[in-house]
C-alpha positions in Angstrom: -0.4 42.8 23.5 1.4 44.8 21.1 3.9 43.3 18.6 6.8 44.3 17.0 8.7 43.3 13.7 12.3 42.6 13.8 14.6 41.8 11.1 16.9 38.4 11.4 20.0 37.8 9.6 20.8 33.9 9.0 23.8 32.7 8.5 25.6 29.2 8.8 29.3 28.8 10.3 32.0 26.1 9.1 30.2 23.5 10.9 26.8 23.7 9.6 25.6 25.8 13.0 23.1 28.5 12.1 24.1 31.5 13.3 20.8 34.2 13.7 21.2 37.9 14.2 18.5 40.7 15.4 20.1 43.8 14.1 17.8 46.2 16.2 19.6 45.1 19.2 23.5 45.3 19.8 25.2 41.9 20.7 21.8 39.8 19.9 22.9 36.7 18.3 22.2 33.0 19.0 22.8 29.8 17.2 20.8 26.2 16.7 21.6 23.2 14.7 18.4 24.0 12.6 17.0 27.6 11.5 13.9 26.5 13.5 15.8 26.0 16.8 18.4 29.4 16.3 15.0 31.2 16.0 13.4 29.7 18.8 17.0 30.5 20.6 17.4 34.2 19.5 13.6 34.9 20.8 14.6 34.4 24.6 17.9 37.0 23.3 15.6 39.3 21.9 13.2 38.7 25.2 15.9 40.0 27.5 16.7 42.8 25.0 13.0 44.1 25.4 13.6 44.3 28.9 16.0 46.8 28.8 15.3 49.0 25.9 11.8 50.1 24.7 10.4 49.6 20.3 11.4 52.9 20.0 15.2 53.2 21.1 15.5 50.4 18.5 18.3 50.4 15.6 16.5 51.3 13.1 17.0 48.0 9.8 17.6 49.8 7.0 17.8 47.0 4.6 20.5 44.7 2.9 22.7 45.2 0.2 25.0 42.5 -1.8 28.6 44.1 -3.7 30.2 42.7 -5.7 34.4 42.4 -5.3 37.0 40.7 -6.8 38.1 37.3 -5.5 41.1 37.3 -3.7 42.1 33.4 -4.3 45.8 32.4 -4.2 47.4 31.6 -7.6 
């Protein structure tokens, strides 16, 4: 079986939920109250993904990029 290597963003929300992202496919996010279990979630998103579009119609990940901008905190 052939594999293919997607990119995840991470994030955590207000609560403490870990938010996951694949950003090869539109709309594929999923959450877990550990990494290990938004992983485990976004692979069943990513599973029907693959059903419907093939490795190469993927966005392509270009990489990430951090800016720097000035604080906007109330004085």
């Amino acid at each position: 079986m052939e594999t293919v290597h997607l990119p995840l963003i991470i994030e955590t929300d207000e609560d403490g939920v870990f938010i996951v992202s694949c950003p090869a496919f539109k709309g594929c996010h999923s959450y877990g109250k550990t990494i290990d279990e938004a992983i485990a979630n976004v692979r069943e998103v990513i599973a029907m993904c693959m059903e419907e579009e093939r490795p190469e119609q993927l966005n392509r990940f270009v990489g990430f990029r951090e800016i720097e901008v000035p604080s906007q905190t109330a004085g």
